[in-house]
C-alpha positions in Angstrom: -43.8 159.9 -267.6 -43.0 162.9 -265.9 -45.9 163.4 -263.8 -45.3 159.6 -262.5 -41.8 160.9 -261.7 -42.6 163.5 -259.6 -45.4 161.6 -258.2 -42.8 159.0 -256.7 -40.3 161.7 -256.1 -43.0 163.9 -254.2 -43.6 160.4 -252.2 -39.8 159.9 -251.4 -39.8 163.3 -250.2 -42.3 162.7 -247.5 -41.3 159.5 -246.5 -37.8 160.8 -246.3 -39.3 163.8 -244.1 -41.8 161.7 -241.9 -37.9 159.6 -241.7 -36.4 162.4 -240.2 -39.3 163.5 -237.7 -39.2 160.1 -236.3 -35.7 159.8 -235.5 -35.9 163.0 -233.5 -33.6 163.1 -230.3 -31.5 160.4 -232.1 -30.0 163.3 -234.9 -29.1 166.0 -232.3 -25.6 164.6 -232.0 -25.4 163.5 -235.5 -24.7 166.9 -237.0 -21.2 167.1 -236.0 -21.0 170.6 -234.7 -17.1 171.9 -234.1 -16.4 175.5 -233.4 -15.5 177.0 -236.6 -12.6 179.2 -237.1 -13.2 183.5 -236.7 -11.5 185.4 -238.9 -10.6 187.7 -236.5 -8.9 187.4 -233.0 -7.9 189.5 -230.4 -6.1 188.4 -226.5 -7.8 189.7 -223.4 -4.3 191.2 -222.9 -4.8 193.7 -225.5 -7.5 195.1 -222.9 -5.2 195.4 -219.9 -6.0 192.1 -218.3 -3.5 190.8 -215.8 -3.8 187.2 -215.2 -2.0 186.9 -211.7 -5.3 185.9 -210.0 -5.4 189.2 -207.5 -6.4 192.1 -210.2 -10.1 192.2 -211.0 -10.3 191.8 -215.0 -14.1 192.3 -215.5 -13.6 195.8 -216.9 -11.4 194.0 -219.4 -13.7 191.1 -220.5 -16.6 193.7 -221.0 -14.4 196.0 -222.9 -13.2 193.2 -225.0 -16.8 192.1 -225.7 -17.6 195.0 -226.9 -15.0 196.1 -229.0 -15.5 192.5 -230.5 -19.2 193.3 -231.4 -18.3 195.4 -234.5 -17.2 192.0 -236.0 -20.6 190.4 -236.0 -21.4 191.1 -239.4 -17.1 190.4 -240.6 -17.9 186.8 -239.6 -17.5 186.8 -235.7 -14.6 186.7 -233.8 -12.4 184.8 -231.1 -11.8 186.2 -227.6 -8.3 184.6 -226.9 -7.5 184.1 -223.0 -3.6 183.2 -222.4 -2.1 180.9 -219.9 -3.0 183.4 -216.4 -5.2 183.0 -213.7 -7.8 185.7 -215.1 -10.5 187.0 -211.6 -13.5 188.5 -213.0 -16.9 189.3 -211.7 -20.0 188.4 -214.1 -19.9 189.3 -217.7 -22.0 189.1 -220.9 -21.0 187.6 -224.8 -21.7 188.6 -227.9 -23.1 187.0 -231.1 -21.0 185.6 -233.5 -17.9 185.2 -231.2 -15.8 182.1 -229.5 -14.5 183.0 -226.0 -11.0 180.1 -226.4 -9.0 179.2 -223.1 -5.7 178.4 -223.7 -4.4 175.5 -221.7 -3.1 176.4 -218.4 -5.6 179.4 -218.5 -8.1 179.9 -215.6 -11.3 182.2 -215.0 -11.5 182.8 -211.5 -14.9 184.3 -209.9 -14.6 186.5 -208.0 -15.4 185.9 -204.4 -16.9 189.5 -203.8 -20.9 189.7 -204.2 -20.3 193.2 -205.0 -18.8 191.9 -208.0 -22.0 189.7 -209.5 -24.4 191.3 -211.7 -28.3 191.5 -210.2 -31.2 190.0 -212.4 -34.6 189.2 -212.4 -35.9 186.0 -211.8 -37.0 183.6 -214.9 -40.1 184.4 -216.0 -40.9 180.1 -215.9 -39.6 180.3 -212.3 -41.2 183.4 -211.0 -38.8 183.8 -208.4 -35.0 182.4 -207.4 -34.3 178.7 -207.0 -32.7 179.4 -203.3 -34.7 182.4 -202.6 -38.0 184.6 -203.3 -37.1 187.8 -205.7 -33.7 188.3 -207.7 -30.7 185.9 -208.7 -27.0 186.6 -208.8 -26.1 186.6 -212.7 -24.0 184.0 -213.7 -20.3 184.9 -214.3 -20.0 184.3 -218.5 -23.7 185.5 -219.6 -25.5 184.7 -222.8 -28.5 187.1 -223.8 -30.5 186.7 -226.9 -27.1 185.4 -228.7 -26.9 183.4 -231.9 -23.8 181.5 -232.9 -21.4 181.3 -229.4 -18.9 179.3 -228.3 -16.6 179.2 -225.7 -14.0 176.5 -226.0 -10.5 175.9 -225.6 -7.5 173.6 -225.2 -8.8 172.2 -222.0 -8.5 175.9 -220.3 -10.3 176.1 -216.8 -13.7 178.6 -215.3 -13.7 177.9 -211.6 -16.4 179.6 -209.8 -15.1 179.0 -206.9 -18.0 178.3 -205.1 -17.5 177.7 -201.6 -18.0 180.9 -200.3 -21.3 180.9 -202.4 -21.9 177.0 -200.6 -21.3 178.2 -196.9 -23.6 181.5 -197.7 -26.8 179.2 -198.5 -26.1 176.8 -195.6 -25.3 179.1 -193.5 -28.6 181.0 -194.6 -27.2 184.3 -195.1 -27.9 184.8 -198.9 -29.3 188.0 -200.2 -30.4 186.8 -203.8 -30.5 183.5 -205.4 -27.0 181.8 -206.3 -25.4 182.6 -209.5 -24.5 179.6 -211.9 -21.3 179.3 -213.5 -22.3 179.4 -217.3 -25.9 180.5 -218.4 -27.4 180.8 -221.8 -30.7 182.4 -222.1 -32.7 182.9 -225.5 -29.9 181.9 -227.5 -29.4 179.9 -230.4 -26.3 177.8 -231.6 -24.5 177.5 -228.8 -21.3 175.2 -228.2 -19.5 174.8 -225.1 -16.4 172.1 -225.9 -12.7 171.3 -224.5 -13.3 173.4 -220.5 -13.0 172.2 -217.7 -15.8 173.9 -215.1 -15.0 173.7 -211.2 -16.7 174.7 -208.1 -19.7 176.3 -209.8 -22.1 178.1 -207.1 -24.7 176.3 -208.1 -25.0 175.1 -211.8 -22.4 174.7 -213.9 -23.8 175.1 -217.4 -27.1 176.4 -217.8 -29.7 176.9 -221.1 -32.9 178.2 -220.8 -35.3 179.2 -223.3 -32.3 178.1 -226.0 -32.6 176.1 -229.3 -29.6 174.1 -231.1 -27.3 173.5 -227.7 -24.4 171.2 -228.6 -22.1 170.2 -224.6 -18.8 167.9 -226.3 -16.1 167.2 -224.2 -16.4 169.1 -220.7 -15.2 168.5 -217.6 -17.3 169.6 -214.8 -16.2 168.7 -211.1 -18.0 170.2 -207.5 -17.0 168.7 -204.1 -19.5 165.8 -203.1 -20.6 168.3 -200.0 -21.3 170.9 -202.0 -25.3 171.4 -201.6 -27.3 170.8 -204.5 -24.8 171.9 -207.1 -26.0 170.6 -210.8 -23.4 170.1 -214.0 -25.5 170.3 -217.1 -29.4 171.9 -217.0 -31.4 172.2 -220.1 -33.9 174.2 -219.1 -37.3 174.5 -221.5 -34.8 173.8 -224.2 -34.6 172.3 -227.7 -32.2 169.8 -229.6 -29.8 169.8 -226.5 -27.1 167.5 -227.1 -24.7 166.4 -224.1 -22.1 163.7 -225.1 -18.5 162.6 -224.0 -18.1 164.4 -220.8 -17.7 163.7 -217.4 -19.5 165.4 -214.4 -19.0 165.0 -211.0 -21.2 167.0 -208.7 -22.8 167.4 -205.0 -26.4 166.9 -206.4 -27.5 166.1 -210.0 -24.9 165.3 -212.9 -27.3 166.4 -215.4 -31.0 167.6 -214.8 -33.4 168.2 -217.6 -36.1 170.9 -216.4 -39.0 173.9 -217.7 -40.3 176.0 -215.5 -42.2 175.8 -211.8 -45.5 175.2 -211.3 -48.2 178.3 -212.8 -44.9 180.0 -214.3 -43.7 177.4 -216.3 -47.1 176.2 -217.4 -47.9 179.7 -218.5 -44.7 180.6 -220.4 -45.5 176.5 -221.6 -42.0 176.2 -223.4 -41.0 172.8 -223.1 -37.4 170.7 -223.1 -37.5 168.6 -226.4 -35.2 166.4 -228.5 -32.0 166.0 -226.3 -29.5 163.3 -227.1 -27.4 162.5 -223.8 -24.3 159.9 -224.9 -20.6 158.6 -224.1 -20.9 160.6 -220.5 -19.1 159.4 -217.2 -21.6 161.0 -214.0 -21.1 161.3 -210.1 -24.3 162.6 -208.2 -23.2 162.3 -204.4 -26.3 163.1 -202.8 -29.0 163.4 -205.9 -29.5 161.7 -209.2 -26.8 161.3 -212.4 -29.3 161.9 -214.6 -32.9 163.9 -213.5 -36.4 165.2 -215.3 -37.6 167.4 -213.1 -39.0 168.2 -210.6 -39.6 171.7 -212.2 -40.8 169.9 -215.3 -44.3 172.3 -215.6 -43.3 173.1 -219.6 -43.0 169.5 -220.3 -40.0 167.7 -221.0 -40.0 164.6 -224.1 -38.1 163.5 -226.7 -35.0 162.5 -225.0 -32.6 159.8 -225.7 -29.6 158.8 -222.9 -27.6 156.2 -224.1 -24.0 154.9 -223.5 -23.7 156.6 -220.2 -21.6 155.6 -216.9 -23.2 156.1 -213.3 -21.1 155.5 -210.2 -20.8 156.5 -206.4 -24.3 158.2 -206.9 -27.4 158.4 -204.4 -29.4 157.6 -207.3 -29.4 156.6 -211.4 -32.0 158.1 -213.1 -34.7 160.2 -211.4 -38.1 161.2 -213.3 -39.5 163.6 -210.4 -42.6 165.7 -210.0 -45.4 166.5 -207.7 -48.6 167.7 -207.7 -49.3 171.4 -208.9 -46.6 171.4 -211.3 -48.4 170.1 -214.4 -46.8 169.5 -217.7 -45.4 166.3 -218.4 -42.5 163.9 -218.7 -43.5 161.4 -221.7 -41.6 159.5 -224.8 -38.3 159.0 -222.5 -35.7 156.4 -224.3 -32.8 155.1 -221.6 -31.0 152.5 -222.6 -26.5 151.1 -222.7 -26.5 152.2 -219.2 -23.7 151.2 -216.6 -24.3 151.4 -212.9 -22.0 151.0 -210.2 -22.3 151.7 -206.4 -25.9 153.4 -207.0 -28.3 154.0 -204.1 -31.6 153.4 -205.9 -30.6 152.5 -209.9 -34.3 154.5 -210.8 -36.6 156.6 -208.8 -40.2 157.8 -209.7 -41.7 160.2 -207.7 -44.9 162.0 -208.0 -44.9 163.8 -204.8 -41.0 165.7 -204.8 -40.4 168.9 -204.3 -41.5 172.5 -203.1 -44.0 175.4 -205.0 -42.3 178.8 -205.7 -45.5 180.1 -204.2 -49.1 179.3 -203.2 -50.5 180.4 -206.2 -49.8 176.9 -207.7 -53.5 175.0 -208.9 -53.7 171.8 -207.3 -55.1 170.5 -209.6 -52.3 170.8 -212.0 -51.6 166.7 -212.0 -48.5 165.8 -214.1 -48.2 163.5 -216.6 -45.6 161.0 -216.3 -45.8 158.5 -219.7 -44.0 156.0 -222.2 -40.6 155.9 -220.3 -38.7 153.1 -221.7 -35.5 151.6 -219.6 -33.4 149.0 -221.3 -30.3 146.9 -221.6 -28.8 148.1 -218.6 -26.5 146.8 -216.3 -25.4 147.7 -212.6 -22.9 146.3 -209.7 -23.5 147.0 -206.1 -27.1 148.5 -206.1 -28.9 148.8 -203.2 -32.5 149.7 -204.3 -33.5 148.6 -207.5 -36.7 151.1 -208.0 -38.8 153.2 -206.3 -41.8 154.2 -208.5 -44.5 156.2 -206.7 -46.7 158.1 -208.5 -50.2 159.6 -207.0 -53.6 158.3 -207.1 -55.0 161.4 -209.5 -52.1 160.7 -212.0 -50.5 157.4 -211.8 -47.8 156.7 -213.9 -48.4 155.0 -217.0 -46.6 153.0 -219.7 -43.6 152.4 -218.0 -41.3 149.1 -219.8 -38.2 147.9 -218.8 -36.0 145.5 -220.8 -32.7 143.5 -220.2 -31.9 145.0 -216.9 -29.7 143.2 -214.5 -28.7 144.7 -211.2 -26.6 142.7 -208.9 -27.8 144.1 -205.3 -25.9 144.5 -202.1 -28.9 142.5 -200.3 -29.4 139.6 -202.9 -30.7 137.1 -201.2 -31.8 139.0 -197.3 -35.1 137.6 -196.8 -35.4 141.7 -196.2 -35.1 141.9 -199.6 -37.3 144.9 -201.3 -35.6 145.6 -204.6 -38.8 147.1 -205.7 -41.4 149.3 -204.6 -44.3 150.2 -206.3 -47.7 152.6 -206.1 -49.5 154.1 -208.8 -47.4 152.9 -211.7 -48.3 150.6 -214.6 -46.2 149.1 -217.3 -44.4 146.1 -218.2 -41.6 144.0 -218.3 -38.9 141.5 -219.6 -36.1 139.9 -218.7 -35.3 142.2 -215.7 -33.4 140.9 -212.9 -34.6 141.3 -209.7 -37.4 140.9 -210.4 -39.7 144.2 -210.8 -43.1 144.8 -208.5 -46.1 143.1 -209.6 -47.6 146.5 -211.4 -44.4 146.4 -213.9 -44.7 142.7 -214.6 -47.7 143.1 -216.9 -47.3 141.8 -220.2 -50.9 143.5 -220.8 -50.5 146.6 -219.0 -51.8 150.2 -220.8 -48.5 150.5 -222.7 -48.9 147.0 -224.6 -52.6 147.8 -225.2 -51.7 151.2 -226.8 -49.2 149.9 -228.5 -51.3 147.2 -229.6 -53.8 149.3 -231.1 
């Protein structure tokens, strides 16, 4: 009797496990993450910081920091920021410690390059997003951290980023843009209750992180601002991004890992990421984007419950040819669109190389992208799916979409255009191109089998 028992228990066990596996993307926002409270606590004030918006305080957050190291093994601590307007230039956390903004606080950037730390580029990216060689650090830093949070009572970080914005269309940059928040390496992080303004380029950035949970952030650029991005999970694993709103100049929220050779070598893709409950503005890109540096892979993901508006496009799966990797097992679905360029773009032939030592004949994989129960109101494109001839895109289905189109009814009519795609559809409205009609297309057979 006892061996049975164990038999069936060893059996629930797996089943229970294989359970869990399965779910994947759905459980990253399930575990309910909150800051938790630090036994110990000290103001930025006790470090000489004046928060009148003229006196540089980066001296002060970097002294605080450091002091608050000793109390990484006394169960963390919480770097308090009062009601001020705090300018600092770039500065690193800690383990084990929660940067809080009081409400009516505000960390300004400062406006001085002098004042922005110097790093390397990524080793996925091999080189700066704007420019060839070094980056600008970001202003609040996360190396190599475990357990972080910085939070608050709706307290404010505004990069202030139009002097960053004229210096790259004016052309007169001397590294790469900084971002506003970057994680790198790290593990545990939370970032909750902020509101993010005018970042330089992104607003939140994690790359190369694990266990990355983005609740309740406000993050707002000016719809001119050139290609400023809210929330990038870059090569980056159970990512969850839910009940926020994000208004930016290019992409709301772009999933990425690594460019071309670099990315395929360091080969660290984005997995299991739960986006949900979020409100997104993309003036002149896409409210939500996979890609186009995408050359670690990028899967797993779930976006559900989310609200597009007054965007150039919905949902963007880009990539081009040299970058390799892959975009595959994609689930979008609850989706509200309204006043959306093109409601979804695929395109296998977007974007620049960081060099030319890119192999053409890295082909992407673009696979098993489901779209579904979606709705959208003044749409002017419905898709635009283009792969290439070496790598079409495959298993593509769409379900219980209806788009109501500023040209319904123009004999010009061309919701839909289509090359190099196959997949399948039902009860989509327009109607999709003939290549996503089929009932029998690649995805039904596989799925058959």
């Amino acid at each position: 009797m006892p061996v049975m028992f164990c038999q069936v228990a060893l059996v629930l066990l797996l089943a229970l496990s294989c359970l869990v596996q399965s779910n994947g993307a759905g459980n990253v926002c399930d575990l309910g993450r909150r800051p938790s409270s630090r036994p110990h606590s000290v103001s930025i004030l006790e470090f000489g910081a004046v928060g009148d918006g003229k006196t540089l305080n980066t001296l002060a957050f970097q002294n605080a920091v450091f002091y608050l190291k000793s109390f990484a093994d006394k169960g963390g601590a919480q770097l308090y920021v009062p009601p001020g307007r705090w300018l600092t230039g770039s500065f690193n956390l800690t383990s084990h410690l929660t940067l809080f903004l009081e409400k009516d606080a505000v960390i300004l950037a400062s406006q001085d390059p002098s004042h922005w730390q110097v790093a390397d580029p990524l080793p996925s990216y091999g080189r700066g997003i704007d420019l060839p060689g070094k980056r600008y650090m970001s202003l609040i830093n996360g190396y190599m951290l475990h357990d972080v949070v910085v939070t608050g009572d709706n307290g404010t970080i505004d990069g202030q980023g139009l002097f960053w914005w004229d210096r790259f269309n004016s052309h007169s940059l001397k590294y790469s843009r900084p971002h506003l928040v970057e994680f790198v390496s790290s593990e545990n992080v939370i970032v909750s209750n902020i509101t993010f303004l005018n970042a330089p380029e992104y607003t939140i950035h994690s790359v190369y992180c694990s266990h990355v949970y983005i609740h309740r952030v406000t993050a707002n650029t000016s719809p001119e601002s050139p290609y400023t991005v809210g929330i990038v999970p870059d090569s980056s694993d159970n990512v969850c991004i839910q009940d926020s709103t994000i208004n930016m100049g290019y992409d709301a929220i772009s999933l990425k890992s690594g460019w071309d050779e670099y990315g395929i070598s360091y080969a660290r893709p984005t997995a299991n990421v739960q986006i949900r409950g979020v409100h997104l503005r993309a003036a002149s890109g896409s409210s939500i984007s996979f890609g186009s540096e995408m050359s670690g892979g990028i899967s797993d993901v779930v976006v559900l419950d989310a609200y597009m508006h007054n965007s150039l496009s919905g949902i963007a799966f880009r990539t081009t040819k040299g970058r390799g990797g892959y975009i595959k097992e994609i689930d979008v679905s609850n989706i509200h669109m309204v006043n959306v360029g093109t409601a979804f773009i695929a395109n296998g032939s977007f974007g620049t190389h960081p060099d030319s030592g890119f192999d053409e004949n890295a082909f992407p994989l673009v696979s098993h992208i489901r779209l579904h129960d979606i709705v959208g109101e003044n749409i002017s494109i419905a898709g635009d799916f283009f792969g290439t001839e070496e790598s079409p895109f495959t298993s593509v289905a769409l379900s219980n979409i209806s788009l109501s189109m500023t040209n319904s009814g123009s004999p010009d009519d061309d919701s839909w255009r289509c090359l190099y795609v196959d997949g399948s559809s039902e009860s989509v409205v327009p109607e999709p191109c003939y290549e996503l009609r089929s009932y029998e297309s690649s995805y039904g057979r596989a799925e058959a089998l």
